[in-house]
N, C-alpha and C positions, 0 to 999 in steps of 0.2 A: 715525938718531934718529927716534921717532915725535912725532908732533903729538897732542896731547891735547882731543880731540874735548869731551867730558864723562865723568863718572863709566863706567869701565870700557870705553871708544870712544877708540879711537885710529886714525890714519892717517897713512901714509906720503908725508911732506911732498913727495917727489920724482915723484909722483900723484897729486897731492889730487884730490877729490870735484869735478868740474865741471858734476855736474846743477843745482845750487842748493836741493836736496833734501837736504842732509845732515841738519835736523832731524829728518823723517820717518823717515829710515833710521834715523838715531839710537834717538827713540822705538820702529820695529819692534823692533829689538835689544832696548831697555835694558826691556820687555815682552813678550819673543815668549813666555814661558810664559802667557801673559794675553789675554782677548779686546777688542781695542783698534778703533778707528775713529775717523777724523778727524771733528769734530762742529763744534757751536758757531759760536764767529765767526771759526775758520779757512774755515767750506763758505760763512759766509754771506756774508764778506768778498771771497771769491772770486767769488761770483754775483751780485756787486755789489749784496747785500743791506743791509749795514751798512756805517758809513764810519768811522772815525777807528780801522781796527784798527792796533794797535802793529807795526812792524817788527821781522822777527825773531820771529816769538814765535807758535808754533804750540797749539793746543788739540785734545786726545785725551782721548774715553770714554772708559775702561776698566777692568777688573773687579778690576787690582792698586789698588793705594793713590791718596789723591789727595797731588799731590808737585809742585814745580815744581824743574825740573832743567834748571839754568847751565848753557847749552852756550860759557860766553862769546865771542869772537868772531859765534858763528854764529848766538847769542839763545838762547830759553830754550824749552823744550817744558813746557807745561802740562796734566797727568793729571789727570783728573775722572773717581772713581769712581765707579760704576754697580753695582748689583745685579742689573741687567739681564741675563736670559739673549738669547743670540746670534737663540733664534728668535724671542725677544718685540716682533725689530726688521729681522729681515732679509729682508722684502721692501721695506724702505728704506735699504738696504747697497750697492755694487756693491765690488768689489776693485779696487783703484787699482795695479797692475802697477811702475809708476812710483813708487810713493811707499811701497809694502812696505807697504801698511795698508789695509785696508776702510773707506769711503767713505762718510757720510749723506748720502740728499738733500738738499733746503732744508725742508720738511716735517719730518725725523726733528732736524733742527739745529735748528730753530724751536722745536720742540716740546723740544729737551734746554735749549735757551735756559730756559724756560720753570719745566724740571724741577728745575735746579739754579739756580734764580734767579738767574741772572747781572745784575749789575751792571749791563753794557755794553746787555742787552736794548731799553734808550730809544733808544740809536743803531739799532736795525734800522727799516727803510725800511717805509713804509705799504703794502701790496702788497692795495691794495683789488680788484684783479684775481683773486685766488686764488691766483696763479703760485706761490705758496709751497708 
């Protein structure tokens, strides 16, 4: 019997996934016809830019719909669509190997913070340094 990941993702309970990556993988999949990258306050949360991000609960650019998609157990991947073409942003891209998905810097993340007015943008951290 398989284990039901989210909408059309499944895996074989007697293997599971033990990168901790199954969101990403997820999203590669449930978008590979789509131009997608990890953005927002998934890159910023990671670079210890923002604080109080939700567990479980991944955020992706990209060029299909904006959607949030119940991975239950594993959280939820949240799609924020973009009109963006691939070159209007890729020398702020790198390809994540690991994670099936192309990557913003903190700069391209700040700046989509920004773009799509995200709620959360009060939590990001004063980076009076530039670092961003």
């Amino acid at each position: 019997m398989l284990e039901r990941v989210c909408q059309g993702i499944y895996q074989y309970p007697g293997a599971p996934d033990q990168s901790g990556l199954i969101l990403f993988h997820a999203a590669a999949l449930l978008r590979a016809r789509h131009f997608n990258y990890i953005s927002l306050e998934t890159v910023l949360s990671e670079a210890g830019l923002i604080s109080q991000m939700p567990m479980s609960w991944i955020t992706v650019v990209s060029t299909g719909r904006s959607a949030k998609v119940n991975c239950g157990r594993y959280g939820t991947i949240e799609f924020i669509h973009t009109e963006r073409r691939m070159s209007d942003v890729v020398e702020h891209l790198h390809y994540d190997s690991a994670h099936h998905l192309y990557r913003a810097d903190n700069e391209l993340a700040l700046d989509d913070m920004h773009r799509f007015n995200r709620s959360t943008l009060d939590l990001v951290q004063d980076t009076t340094d530039g670092s961003v």
